[in-house]
N, C-alpha and C positions, 0 to 999 in steps of 0.2 A: 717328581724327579728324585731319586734317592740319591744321587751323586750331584754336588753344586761346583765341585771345582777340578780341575786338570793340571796340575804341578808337572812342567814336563822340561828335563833335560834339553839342551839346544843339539851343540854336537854329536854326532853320531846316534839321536834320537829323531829330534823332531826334522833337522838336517837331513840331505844327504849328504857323502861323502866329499862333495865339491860345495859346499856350504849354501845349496842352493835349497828350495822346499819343493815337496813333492806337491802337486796340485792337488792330489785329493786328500792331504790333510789341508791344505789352506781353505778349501771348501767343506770342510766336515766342519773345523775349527770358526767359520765365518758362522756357520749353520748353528752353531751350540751357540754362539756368544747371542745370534739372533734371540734364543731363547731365554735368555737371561743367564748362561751359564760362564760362569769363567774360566776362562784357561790364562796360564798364569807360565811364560818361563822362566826358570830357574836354573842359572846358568852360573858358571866360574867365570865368567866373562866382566867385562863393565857394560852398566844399560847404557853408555853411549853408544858400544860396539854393534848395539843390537835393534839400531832404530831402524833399519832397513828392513826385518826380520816381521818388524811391529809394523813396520807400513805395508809390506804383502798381506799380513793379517787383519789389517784394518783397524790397529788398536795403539796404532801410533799418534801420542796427544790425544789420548783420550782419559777424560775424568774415570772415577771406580773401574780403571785397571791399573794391572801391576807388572814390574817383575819384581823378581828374586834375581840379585847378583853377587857376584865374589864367594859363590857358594856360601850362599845365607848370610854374607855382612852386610847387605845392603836390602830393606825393602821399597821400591821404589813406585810411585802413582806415575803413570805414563802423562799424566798433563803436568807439561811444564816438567818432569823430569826430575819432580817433586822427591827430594828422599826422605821416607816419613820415620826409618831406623835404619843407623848405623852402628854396628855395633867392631870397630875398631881396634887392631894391633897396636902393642903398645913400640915405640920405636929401640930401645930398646932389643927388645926380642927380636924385631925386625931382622934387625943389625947381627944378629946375632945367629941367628937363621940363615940371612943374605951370606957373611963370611963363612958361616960351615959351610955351606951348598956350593957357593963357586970354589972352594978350596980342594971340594973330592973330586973335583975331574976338571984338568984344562979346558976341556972342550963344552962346560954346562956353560950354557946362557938361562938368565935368569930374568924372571917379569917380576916388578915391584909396582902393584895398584894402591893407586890413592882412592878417595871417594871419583874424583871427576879424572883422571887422568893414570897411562899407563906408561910407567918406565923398565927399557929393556937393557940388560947389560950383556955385551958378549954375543951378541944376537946370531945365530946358526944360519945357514942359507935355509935349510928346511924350514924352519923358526918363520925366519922372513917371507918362504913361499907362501905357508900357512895363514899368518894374519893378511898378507896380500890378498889372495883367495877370498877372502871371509871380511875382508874391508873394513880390520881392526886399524882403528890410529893411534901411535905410538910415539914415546919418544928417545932417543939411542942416549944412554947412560954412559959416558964414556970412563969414568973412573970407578973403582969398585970402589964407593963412599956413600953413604946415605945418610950426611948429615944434614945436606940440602933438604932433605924432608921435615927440617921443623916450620919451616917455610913455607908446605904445601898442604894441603885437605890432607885429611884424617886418614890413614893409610891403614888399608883392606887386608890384603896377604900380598905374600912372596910364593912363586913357582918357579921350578927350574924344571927346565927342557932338555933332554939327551934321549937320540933316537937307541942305547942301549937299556934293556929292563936293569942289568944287573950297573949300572949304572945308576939309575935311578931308584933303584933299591939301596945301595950304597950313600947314597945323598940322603933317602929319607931315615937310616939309620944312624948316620951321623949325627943330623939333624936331633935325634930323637933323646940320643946320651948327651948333646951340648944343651940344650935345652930344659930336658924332661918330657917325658908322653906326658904328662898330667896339663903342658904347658901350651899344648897345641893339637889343630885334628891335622890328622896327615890323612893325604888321599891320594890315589892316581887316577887321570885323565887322560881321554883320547889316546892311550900309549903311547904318547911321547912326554904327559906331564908329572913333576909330582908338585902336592900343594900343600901351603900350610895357611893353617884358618887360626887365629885364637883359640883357645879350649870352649866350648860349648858354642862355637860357632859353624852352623853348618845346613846343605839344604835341608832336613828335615824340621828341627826345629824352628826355622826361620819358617817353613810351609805352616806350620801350626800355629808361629803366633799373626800370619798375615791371615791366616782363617779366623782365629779368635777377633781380631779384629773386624771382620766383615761378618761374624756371627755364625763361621762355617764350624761343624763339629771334627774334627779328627776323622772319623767315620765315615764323610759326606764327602773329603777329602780320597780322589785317584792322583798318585804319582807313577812316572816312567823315567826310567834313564838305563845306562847301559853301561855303565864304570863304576868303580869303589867310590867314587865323591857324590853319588847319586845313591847307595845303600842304604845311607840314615833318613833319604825321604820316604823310599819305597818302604823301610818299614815301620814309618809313621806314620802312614798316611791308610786311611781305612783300605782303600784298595792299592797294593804296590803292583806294578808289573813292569817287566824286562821285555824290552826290545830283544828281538829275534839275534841279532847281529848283540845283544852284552855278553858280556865278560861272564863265565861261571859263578862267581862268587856273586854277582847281582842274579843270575836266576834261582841263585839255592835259598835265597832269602823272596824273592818273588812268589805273588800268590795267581800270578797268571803269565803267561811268557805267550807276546805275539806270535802269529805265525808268518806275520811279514817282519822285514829288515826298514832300516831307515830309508832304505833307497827306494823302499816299495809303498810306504805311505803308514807303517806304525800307528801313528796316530789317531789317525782316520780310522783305521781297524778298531782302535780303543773306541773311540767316542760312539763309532756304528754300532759297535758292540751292548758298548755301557751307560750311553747319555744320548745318541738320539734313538735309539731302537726302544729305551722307554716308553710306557703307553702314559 
């Protein structure tokens, strides 16, 4: 098997649209793991948000699997929910982050992740319909304060939600002069996110050293995703490829671009492709 692992974005990848999975990636994905292969998501999410995800796959509570969450701050072992690296925002910058972003637009709501827990401030209806949809638990922020956070687990990033691009273009540019680029990765998600990670925090790095750890090479290593917070796996990872339905600037950097969309099974196109079509 020249390929041991699958690194694959949730949203708008391995997903459909309605945050459900296509049945013939849950059957392609059940079929590799049979073989001893891994697939691994890697997600801006919290692994609590994604045990449902992990139980259709059959890899919920289960020892030597993983995810990847908060886009690369968190490497997690599915048994017991075990976090074996966190690699954490300092509060500070948080704060810092948090009041530029909700100060460029009335209307941003903003997510602040700890390691085990997710706080929203300013929450959108769309915002709301979304983690509804997708069976995120949350909890509603009511002042714009994050001092309560010295009191909670080790805090992952901050994202702010505004269904305008130039809004959220606006936010990550702010962000970027109160701050410094050197001080954090900025990315955008699903088109309606932007995110801020630590500096050298991010999926791709985090894909390499959960590989390193399990003895996987870079090389041996497929990633997929379909938004700019997924570009630094796909191209570190020996095989990158863009979902059918990504964003431009993830296929220009891809070395294979599905011909199916998330809604059609993605996935399963990969692994048919590249992990069980193997002799």
């Amino acid at each position: 098997m020249r390929y041991k692992m699958l690194i694959s974005d949730l949203d708008e990848t391995l997903l459909n649209d309605n945050g459900t999975i296509n049945e013939k990636n849950v059957q392609a994905i059940k079929k590799a793991v049979q073989m001893g292969f891994k697939f691994v998501p890697n997600t801006g999410r919290s692994f609590n948000s994604v045990q449902g995800v992990l139980d259709k796959l059959g890899l919920k509570n289960k020892a030597q699997q993983y995810v990847i969450s908060y886009n690369g701050g968190a490497i997690v072992e599915n048994l017991n929910n075990e976090v074996l690296i966190a690699r954490d925002m300092d509060l500070m910058l948080a704060d810092l982050i948090f009041k530029t972003g909700i100060q460029s637009d009335p209307l941003t709501d903003a997510h602040i992740y700890t390691t085990d827990k997710l706080f929203i401030y300013n929450i959108s209806v769309a915002d709301k319909n979304y983690m509804d949809e997708r069976g995120v638990s949350y909890e509603l922020l009511e002042e714009p304060d994050l001092s309560f956070l010295k009191h909670e687990e080790p805090l992952m990033k901050i994202i702010f939600e505004h269904s305008n691009l130039e809004v959220r273009e606006k936010i990550m540019a702010n962000v970027l002069v109160a701050v410094g680029s050197e001080a954090v990765e900025a990315t955008y998600s699903s088109g309606r996110y932007v995110e801020f990670n630590p500096a050298g925090v991010d999926k791709g790095s985090a894909g390499n050293v959960l590989g390193a750890k399990l003895g996987i090479n870079p090389e041996e290593i497929i990633s997929a995703g379909d938004n700019s917070n997924d570009i630094a796996m796909i191209k570190s990872a020996g095989l990158g490829i863009a979902v059918q339905n990504a964003i431009q600037p993830v296929k220009d950097v891809a070395q294979v671009i599905t011909d199916r969309t998330n809604n059609e099974g993605a996935i399963a196109e990969i692994l048919e492709r590249f992990v069980l079509g193997d002799d």
